[in-house]
C-alpha positions as a Markdown table, in Angstrom:
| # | Residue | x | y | z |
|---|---|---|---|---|
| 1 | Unk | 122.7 | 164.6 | -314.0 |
| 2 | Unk | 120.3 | 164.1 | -310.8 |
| 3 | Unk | 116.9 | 164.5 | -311.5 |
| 4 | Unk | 116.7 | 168.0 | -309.6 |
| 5 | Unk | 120.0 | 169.2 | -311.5 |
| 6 | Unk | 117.8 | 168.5 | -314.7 |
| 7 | Unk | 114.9 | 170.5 | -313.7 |
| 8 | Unk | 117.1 | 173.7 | -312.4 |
| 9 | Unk | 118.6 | 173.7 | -316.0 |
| 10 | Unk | 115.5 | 173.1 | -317.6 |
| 11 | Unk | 114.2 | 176.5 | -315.7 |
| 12 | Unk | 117.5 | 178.2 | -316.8 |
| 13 | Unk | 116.7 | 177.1 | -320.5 |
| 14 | Unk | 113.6 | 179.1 | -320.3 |
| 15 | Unk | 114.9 | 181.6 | -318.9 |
| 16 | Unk | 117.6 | 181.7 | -321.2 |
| 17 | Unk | 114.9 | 181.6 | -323.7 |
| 18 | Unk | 113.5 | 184.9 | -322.9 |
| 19 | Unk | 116.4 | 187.0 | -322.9 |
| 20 | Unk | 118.2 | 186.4 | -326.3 |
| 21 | Unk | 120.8 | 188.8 | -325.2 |
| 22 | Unk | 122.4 | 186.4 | -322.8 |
| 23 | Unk | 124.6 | 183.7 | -323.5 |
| 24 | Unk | 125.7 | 180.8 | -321.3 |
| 25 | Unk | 129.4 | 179.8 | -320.4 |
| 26 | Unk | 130.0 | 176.2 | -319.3 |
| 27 | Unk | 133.0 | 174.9 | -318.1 |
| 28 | Unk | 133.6 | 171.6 | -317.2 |
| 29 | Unk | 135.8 | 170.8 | -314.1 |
| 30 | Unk | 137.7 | 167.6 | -313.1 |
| 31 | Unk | 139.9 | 166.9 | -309.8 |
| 32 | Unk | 143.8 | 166.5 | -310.3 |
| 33 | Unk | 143.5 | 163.0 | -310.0 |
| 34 | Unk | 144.4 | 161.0 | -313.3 |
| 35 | Unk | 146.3 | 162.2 | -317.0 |
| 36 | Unk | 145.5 | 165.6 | -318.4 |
| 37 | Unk | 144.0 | 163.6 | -321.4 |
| 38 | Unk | 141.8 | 161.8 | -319.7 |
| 39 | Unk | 140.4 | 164.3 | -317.7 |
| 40 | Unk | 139.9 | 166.7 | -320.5 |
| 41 | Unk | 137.4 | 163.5 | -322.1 |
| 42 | Unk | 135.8 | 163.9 | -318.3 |
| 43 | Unk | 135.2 | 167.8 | -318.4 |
| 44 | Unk | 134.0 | 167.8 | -322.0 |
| 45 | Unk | 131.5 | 164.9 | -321.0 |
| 46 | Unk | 130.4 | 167.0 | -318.3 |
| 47 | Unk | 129.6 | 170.1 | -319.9 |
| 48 | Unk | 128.3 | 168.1 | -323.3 |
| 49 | Unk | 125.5 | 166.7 | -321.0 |
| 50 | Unk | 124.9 | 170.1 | -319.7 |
| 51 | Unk | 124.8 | 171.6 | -323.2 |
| 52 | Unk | 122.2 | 168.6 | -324.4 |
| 53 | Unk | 119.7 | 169.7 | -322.2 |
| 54 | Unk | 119.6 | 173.0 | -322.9 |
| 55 | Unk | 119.9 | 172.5 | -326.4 |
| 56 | Unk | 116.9 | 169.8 | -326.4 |
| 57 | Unk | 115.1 | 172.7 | -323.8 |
| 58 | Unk | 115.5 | 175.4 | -326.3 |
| 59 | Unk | 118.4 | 177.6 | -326.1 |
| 60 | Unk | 119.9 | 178.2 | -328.9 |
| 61 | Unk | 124.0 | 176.5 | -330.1 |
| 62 | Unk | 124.5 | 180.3 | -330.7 |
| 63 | Unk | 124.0 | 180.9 | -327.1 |
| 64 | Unk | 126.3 | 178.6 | -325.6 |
| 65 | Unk | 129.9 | 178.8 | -324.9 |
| 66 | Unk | 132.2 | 175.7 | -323.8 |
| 67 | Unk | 135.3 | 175.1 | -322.3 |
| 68 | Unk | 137.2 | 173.0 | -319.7 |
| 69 | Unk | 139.3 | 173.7 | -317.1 |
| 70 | Unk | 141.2 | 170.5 | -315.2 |
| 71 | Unk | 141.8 | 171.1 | -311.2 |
| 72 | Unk | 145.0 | 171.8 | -309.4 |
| 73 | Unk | 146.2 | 173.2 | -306.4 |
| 74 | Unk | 146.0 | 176.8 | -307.7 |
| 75 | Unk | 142.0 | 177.1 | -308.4 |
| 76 | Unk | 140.1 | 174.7 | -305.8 |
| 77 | Unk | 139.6 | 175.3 | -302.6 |
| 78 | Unk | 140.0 | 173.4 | -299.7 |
| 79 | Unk | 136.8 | 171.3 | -299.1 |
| 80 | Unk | 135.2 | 172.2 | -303.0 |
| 81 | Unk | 134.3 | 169.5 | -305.0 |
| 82 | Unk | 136.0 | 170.5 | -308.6 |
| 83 | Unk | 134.3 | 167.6 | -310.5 |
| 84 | Unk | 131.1 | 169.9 | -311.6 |
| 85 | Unk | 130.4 | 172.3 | -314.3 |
| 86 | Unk | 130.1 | 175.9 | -313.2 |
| 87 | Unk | 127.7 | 178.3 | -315.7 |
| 88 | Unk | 128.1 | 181.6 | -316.2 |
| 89 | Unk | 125.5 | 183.8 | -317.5 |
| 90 | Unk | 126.8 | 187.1 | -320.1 |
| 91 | Unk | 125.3 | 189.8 | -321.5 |
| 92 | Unk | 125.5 | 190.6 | -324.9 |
């Protein structure tokens, strides 16, 4: 995670901080490229970094919910990088 990824989650922990109604979803994507195993290990290393720094900024385990989801031709668009972790934000 790039130093200005680090920061922009960093501003979302204290945001998260402030609204203890919210939780956070993270999902960690991969490409299509390799075996299902292995890229399962890619996405949960993706969103496990995500989740340390919010953790270590704050947010509470209670507030953060995980999962992976492994590209294909059915949920990437042409020209989107799938190798990311998208965060959703939910209301309690």
């Amino acid at each position: 995670i790039n130093q200005f990824d680090k920061k922009r989650l960093e501003d979302l922990a204290a945001n998260v901080i402030q609204h203890k109604n919210w939780k956070l979803e993270l999902t960690g994507m991969t490409d299509a490229r390799g075996s299902v195993s292995a890229n399962r290990k890619v996405a949960t290393t993706r969103y496990s970094a995500v989740r340390n720094i919010l953790l270590n900024n704050g947010v509470k385990d209670s507030q953060i919910i995980v999962g992976s989801k492994l590209a294909d031709s059915n949920n990437v668009k042409i020209g989107e990088n799938p190798r990311r972790v998208e965060i959703r934000i939910l209301e309690n």
